[in-house]
Each structure stands twice: as C-alpha cells, then as structure tokens.
C-alpha positions in Angstrom: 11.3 0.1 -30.2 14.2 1.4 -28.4 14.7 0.6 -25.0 13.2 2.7 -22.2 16.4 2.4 -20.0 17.1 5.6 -17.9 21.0 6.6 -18.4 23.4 6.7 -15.3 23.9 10.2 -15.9 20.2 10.9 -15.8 19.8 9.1 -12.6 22.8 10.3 -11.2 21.8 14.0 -12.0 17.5 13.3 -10.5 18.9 11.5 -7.2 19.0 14.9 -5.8 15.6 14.4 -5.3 15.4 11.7 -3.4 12.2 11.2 -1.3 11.5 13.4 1.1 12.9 12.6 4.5 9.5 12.5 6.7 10.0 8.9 7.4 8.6 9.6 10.9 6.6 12.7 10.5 4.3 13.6 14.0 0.8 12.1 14.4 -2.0 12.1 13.5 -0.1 11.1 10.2 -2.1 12.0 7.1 -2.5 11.0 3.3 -4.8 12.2 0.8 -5.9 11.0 -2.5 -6.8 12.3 -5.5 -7.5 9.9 -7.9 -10.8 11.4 -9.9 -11.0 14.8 -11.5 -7.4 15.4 -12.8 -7.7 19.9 -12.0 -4.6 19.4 -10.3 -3.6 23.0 -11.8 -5.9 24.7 -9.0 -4.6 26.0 -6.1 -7.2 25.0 -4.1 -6.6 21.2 -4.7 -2.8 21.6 -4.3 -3.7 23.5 -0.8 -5.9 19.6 0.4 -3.2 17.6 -1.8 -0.7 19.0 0.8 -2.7 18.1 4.3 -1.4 14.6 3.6 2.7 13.6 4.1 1.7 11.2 1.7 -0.3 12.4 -1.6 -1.3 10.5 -4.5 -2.3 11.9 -8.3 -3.6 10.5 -11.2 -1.8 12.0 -14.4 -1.8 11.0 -17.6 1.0 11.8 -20.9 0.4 15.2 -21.9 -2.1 16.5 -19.4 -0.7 19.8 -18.8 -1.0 21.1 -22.3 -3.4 23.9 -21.9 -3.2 23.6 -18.4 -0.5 26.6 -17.7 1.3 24.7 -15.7 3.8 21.5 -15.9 3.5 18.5 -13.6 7.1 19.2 -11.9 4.7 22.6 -11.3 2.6 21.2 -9.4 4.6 18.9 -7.4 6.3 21.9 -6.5 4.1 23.7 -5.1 2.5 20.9 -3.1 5.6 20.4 -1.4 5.6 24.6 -1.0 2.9 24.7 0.8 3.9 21.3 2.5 7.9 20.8 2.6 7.4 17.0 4.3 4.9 15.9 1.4 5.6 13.2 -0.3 3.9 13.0 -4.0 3.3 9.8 -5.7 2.0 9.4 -9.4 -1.2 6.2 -9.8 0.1 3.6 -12.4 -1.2 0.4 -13.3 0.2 -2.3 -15.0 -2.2 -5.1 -15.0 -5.5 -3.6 -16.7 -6.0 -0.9 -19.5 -8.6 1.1 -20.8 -10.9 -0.2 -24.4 -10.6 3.8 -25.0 -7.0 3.5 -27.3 -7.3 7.4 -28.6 -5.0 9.6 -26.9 -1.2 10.7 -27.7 1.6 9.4 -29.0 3.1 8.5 -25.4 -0.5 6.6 -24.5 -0.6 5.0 -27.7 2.8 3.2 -27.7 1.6 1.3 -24.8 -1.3 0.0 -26.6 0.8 -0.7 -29.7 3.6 -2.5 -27.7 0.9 -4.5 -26.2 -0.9 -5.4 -29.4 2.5 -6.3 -31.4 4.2 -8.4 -28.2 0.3 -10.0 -27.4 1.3 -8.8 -23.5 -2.6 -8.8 -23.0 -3.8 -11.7 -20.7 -6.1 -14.0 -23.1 -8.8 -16.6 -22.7 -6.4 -19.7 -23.9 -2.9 -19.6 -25.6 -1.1 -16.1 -26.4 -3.8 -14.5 -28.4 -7.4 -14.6 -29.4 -10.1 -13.3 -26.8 -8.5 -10.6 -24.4 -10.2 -10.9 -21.0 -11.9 -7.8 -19.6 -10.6 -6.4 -16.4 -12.7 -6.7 -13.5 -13.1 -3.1 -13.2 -16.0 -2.0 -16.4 -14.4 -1.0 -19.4 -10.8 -2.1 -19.3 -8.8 -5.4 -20.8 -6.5 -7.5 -18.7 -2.6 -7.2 -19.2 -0.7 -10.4 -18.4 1.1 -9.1 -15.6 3.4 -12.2 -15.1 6.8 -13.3 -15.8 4.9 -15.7 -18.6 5.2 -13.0 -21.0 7.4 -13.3 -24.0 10.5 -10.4 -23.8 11.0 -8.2 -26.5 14.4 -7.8 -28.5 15.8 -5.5 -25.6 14.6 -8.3 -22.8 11.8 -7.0 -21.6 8.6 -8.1 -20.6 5.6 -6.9 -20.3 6.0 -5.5 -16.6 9.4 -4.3 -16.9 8.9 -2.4 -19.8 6.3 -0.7 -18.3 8.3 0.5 -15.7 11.1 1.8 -17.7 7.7 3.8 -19.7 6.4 5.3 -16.6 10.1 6.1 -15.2 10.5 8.0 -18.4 7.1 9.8 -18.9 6.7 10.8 -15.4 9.7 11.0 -13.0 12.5 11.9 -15.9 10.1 14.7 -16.8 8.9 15.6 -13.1 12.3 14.5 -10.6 10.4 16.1 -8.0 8.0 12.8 -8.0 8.7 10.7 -4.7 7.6 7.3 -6.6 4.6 5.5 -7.9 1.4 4.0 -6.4 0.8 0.8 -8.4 -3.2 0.0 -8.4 -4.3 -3.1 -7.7 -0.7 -5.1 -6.0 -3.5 -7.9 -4.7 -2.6 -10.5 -3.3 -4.2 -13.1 -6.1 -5.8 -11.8 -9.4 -9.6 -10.5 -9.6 -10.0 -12.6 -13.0 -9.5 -15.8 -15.1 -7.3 -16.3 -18.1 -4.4 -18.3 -19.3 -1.5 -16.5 -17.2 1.1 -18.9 -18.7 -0.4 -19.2 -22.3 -0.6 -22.8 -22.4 -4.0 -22.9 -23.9 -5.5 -23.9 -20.7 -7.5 -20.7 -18.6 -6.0 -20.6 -15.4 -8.6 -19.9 -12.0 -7.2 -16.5 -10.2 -8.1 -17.9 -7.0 -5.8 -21.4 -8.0 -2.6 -20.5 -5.7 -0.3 -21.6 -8.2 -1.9 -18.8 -10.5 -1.4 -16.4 -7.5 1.8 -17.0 -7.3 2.6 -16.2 -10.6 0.7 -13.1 -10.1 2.5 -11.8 -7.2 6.0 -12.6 -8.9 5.2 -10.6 -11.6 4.5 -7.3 -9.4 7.5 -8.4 -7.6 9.6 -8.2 -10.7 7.8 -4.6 -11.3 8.6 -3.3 -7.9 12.6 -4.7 -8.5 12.4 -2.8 -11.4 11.2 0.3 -10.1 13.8 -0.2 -7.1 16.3 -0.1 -9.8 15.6 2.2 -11.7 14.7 5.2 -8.9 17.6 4.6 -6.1 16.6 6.4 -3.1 12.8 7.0 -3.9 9.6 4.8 -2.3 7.1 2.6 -4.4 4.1 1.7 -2.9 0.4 0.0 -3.9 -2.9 -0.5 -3.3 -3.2 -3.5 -1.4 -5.5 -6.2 -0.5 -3.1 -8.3 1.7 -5.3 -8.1 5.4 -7.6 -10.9 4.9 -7.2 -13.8 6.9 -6.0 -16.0 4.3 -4.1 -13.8 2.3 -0.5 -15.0 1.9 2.0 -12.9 -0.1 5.3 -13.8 0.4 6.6 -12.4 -3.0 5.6 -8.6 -1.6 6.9 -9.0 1.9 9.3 -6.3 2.8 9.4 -4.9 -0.3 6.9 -2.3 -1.2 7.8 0.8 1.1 3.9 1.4 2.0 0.3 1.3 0.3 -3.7 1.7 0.3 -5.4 -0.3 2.9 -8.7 0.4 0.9 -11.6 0.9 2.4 -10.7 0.1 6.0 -14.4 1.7 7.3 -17.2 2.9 5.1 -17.8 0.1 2.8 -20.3 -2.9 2.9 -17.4 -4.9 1.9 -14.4 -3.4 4.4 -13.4 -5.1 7.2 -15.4 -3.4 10.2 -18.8 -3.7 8.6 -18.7 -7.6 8.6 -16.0 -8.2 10.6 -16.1 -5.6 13.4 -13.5 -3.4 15.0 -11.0 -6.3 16.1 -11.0 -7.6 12.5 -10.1 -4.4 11.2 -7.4 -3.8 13.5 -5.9 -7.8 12.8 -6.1 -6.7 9.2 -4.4 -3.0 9.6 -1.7 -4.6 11.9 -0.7 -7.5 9.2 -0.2 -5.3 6.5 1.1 -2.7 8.0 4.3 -5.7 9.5 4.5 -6.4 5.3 5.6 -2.8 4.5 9.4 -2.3 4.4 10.7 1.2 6.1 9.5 3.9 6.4 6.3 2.0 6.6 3.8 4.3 4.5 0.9 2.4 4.7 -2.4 4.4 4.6 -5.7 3.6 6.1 -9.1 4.3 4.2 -12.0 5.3 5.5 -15.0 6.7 2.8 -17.6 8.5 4.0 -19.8 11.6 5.0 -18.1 15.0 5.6 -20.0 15.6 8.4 -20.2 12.4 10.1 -18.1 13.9 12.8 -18.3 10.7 15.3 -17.3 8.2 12.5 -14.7 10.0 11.5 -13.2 10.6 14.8 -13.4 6.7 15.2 -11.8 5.9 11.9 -9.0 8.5 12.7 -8.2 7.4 16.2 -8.8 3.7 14.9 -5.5 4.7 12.9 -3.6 6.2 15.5 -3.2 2.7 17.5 -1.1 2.1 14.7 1.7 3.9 13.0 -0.6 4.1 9.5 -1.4 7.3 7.4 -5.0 8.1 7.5 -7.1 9.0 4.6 -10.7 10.3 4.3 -12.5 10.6 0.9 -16.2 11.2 0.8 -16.9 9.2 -2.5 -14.9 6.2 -4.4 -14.3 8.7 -7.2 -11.1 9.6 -4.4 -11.2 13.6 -5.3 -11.4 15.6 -2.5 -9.2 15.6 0.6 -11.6 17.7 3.6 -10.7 19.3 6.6 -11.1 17.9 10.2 -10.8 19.9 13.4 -8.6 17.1 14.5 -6.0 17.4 12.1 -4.9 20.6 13.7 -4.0 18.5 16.8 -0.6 18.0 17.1 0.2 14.7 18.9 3.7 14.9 18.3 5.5 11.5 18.2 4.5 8.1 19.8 5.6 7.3 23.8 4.3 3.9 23.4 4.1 1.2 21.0 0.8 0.3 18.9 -2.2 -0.9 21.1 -3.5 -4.6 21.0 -4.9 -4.6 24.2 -7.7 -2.7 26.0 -7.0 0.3 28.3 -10.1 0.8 30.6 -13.7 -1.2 29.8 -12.2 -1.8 26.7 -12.0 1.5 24.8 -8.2 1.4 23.5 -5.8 4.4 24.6 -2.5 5.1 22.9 -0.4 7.9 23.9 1.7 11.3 22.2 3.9 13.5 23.3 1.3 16.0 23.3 -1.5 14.3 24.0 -3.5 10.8 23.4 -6.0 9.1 21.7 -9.0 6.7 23.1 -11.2 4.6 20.5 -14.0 3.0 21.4 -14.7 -0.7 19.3 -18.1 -1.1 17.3 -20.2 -3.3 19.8 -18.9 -1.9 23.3 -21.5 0.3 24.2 -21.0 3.7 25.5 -18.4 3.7 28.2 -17.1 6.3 30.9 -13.1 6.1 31.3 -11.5 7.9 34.1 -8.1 9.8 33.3 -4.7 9.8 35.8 -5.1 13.6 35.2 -6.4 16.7 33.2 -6.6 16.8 29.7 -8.0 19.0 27.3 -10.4 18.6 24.6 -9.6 19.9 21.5 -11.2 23.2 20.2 -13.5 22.9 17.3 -16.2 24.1 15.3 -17.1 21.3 13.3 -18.5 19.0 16.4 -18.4 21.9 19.4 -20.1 19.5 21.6 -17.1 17.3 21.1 -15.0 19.8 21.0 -15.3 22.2 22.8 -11.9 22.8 24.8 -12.6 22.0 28.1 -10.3 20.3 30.5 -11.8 17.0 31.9 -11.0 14.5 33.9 -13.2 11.9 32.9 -14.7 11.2 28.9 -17.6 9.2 28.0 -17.0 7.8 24.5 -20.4 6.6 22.6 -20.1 3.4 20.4 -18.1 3.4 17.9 -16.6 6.8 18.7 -12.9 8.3 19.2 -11.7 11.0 20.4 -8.1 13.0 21.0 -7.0 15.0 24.0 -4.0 17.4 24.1 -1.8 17.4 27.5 -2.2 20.7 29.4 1.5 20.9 29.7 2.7 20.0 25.9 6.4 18.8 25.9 6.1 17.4 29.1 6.7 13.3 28.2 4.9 11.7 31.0 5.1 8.2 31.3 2.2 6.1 29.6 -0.2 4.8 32.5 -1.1 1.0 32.6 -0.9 -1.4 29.5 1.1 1.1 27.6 4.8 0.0 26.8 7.4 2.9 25.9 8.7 2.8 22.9 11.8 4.8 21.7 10.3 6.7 18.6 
C-alpha cells in the first residue's frame, strides 16, 4: 500500500490553520463532548458543540454522504458561532470494532491489520486476537513490537498518517485529535512483544511498552500537524500511576469521570483525592494545558453540578458535563453565563475559611465546599453578588450578600459588584500573573 505520508506542500498550504489561539480563554473554562449520536449536521448540536473552547466529535470515513453537509462544514460553523473553539476529531488506535463492513477508507484499516498481523494476540504474532476490554472490539498491538511495513511503518504510525489523511487533509479546519484510551498501563493481557509468552497488562514492563507506543503515536502526530494540539483520554491520576513516556507531551485530555461515577475519584476517595488526582494530571499536560474535567450526571442536579464546576475552577482545567456515558449532549447551566474573567491567584490547595476552598477572578470568585464538611457559613471582606438564574432561583437569585452558607458538597460563584476592578485576593490567596 502506498505510504500515507502528507506532502510538504500540503502541510505547508493547511498550517494556516493552526489551532486556535485561546490558550488562556476566561473562566469558567468549558469543553463539551460528543461522542454518541454522530447528527453533527444539526444546528442545534453545533449551537452546545460550541459552549465548549474545547469540543470533541466522533466521525467516521464517509459520514457526511447524505448528510448535506461536509465535515470542514461543520467545523466551520462551530467555530462561527464560537470563534475561540477548538474542535478535535475521537481516534483510537489500540482497539477496533468485530463489525469490518463499512467503506473502502474503514476497510483498509482492517485489511492492513489482517495482512501485517498488527492485532495484539494470545501468544506469538498470530492465532487468537484478544477482545478489547470494551464489548465488541479486538485489541490492536499498540506497541513498538509490531513488525513495519515496506514503507517503515508500524502499526501506530501508520495509523496516524491514515487519520491525518482522512480527517485533517480533508477538514484543515480540525484543531487535532483526541486519542481514546492514552492509559497509563493496558486494560488487557496478550503477548505485546510476540514472543509466544502472554504478557500481564498490569506487569510494568508491559506498561511500559504500552505507553511508548502511544508516545511514538503522539511524535507522529507532532510531526505530521506542526502547530496543532493532540490530546487523550487519560487515566494518569491514580496514586500509583507512573507515566513518564506521556509527560509533557500530550497538549491536554479527558480526566474521565472526575464526579458521578461509582468508580471516579470523589465517590471512594472523597473531594481531596479528587483534587490530588486533577492536580497531577493536569502538571503532566504540556502548554496550553487543555485538560478537561468530567463530571456525569443529572441535568437538574443543580447543587452537584455547581460543586463539580467550582471543583474545576481551583484549577485551570476545562469542565465537562454529560448526563449519560453515551457523551451526546452538552446542556446549559446558569453558571456558564458568568464571566469570571482570568485568574488573580494561583490554583487552591489549601482551605479558605472552615474549610470551604475560595479561588478568585477578575470578575468575581468561586467557593467549594469538600464532600464531608458539613454545611458551613463563610463571611465575605465585602459585597458580592449572586448570580441571576432560573434554573436554581433559590441559589440564584441575584442578591448581594455579605455572608454565603454553602451545603455539603455544594459550590457556588459570585460576580464582584464593580467588574474590572482587580482587588487583591484576601488571605491564602497568592497572585498570580495570568
């Protein structure tokens, strides 16, 4: 097959759309993904697509036949209605579906798979392909032990230069790719470097080998799209996680399921393991730093929310809110209207007042109160305002106050009566130049 290599005039003619430049956009910093139903051709899922500086889609070869429309389309008018949205395409490279019908574009992968034996196997470099830990999907041997192909590929690079070419030649207004699943070990066991002995995923050695072949994909991708951001969905905020191959080299990524899981980190951890987790990935990610925080679930769970959200502003993350793990919908909060502006002070690791966390905007600041600290009153060094709602009107209801109770497990976000006024943060706070 011939190579997939993009030609220097090609890139030298697409770098005029090199990601956007929001690499400190105001807070409350949003993403938004939109992973499930693929009507990316309605205007109404462009309009939540474009809440987020950061939004992720899930296309496939040839889905806008019939549609009306062309990908490069829809990017477009994302970034229309949004000019500082940054739009990344889903890829994977480690796991693929059993369903092999589909075009000519999908099918080549499966047949350059099947005649190189790139899938990860049982023992040796063939035989019994290993099912994916997600249902319904093989394994792809996602390491360097693959054998290259008569250009010098293997498996991962090749598979960069296919989604280069299928989605960013074709659509330049792409910001980059979102590679699923850039763990920090593997989910499964096989024989990663097809000695005919099945390697454990949770061995380091095989980890290693793991990470250095998503390494070698995200060189790749580096390489081939100058100027543009590639970012994951990571796993890397567990305690024991160690990742050196991906330090400082992914631009951002998915800090799944943050809140709202029985797995994430603040239902068995609590609110301080969440935060350790947030604030070690988040020192991982090379500038601009777009890593996202996760939160699923209900729309109209106001008080979660609000604590999930201002959980995220303590850092300089990108908050997400999906109602279901299918990740297709992006809803609306009153708070998103509130424009913070930029940081005055640095990301909080201490408390505030009786320990309900406070970091402050330009325009205004935001208090979180931890899972586990009770309700608590906290008095303010001078009038603020709450925002003006009609999701939560109890909440917000736009009063000025001088004092807020915060249940547990609640945040909330007050605006400065005199906006553009930069007071200087009280107590703990440190100033930071932003």
């Amino acid at each position: 097959m011939r190579r997939l290599l993009i030609s220097l005039v090609c890139l030298g003619f697409f770098i005029a759309y090199a990601a956007s430049a929001c690499a400190d956009p105001p807070f409350p910093r949003l993403g938004a993904l939109w992973l499930g139903s693929k009507n990316y051709q309605d205007p109404a899922v462009q309009q939540q697509l474009a809440r987020g500086s950061i939004s992720v889609i899930s296309l496939y070869p040839g889905w806008a036949d019939g549609t009306g429309t062309t990908v490069q389309q829809v990017i477009q008018n994302i970034k229309a209605i949004n000019p500082n949205s940054m739009v990344f395409q889903y890829i994977s490279n480690n796991e693929i579906s059993y369903n092999t019908a589909g075009n000519a574009a999908s099918s080549a992968i499966y047949a350059k798979l099947s005649s190189m034996n790139w899938y990860l196997y049982e023992n040796g470099g063939s035989g019994t392909i290993v099912d994916s830990w997600f249902p319904g999907d093989w394994e792809i041997n996602n390491t360097l032990w693959t054998p290259p192909d008569a250009n010098g590929n293997i498996w991962v690079t090749w598979y960069a230069n296919w989604a280069v070419q299928q989605y960013y030649v074709q659509s330049p207004a792409l910001d980059g790719f979102y590679l699923d699943n850039t763990f920090w070990e593997p989910r499964v066991n096989g024989d990663y470097n097809r000695d005919g002995v099945t390697d454990i995923a949770t061995n380091p050695t095989t980890a290693t080998w793991f990470r250095q072949g998503d390494r070698q994909h995200f060189l790749t991708m580096n390489q081939l799209m100058p100027g543009h951001y590639q970012i994951g969905n990571v796993d890397w905020g567990a305690a024991n996680a160690v990742f050196p191959e991906y330090n400082q080299l992914l631009n951002g990524g998915l800090m799944e399921g943050m809140i709202g899981y029985s797995w994430s980190f603040e239902t068995w951890g609590g609110w301080a393991t969440m935060m350790q987790a947030y604030r070690k990935v988040m020192a991982a990610f090379a500038a601009p730093q777009l890593g996202m925080f996760a939160q699923i679930g209900s729309v109209t769970d106001y008080q979660s929310f609000r604590y999930g959200l201002t959980s995220c502003l303590m850092d300089n993350g990108y908050y997400v809110f999906n109602s279901s793990a299918n990740y297709d919908d992006a809803p609306a909060f009153d708070e998103y209207n509130a424009n913070l502006g930029n940081s005055i002070s640095s990301p909080q690791t201490t408390a505030w007042q009786n320990g309900v966390y406070r970091r402050d905007f330009a325009n205004g600041i935001a208090l979180v109160n931890p899972k586990g600290n009770g309700a608590q009153t906290v008095q303010l060094e001078t009038s603020y305002k709450r925002l003006l709602g009609t999701q939560d009107p109890s909440v917000n209801n736009g009063q000025t106050v001088t004092s807020v109770t915060l249940q547990d497990r609640d945040g909330l976000i007050l605006m400065r009566l005199a906006p553009g006024v930069t007071p200087d943060p009280p107590g703990n706070v440190t100033v930071k130049v932003n």
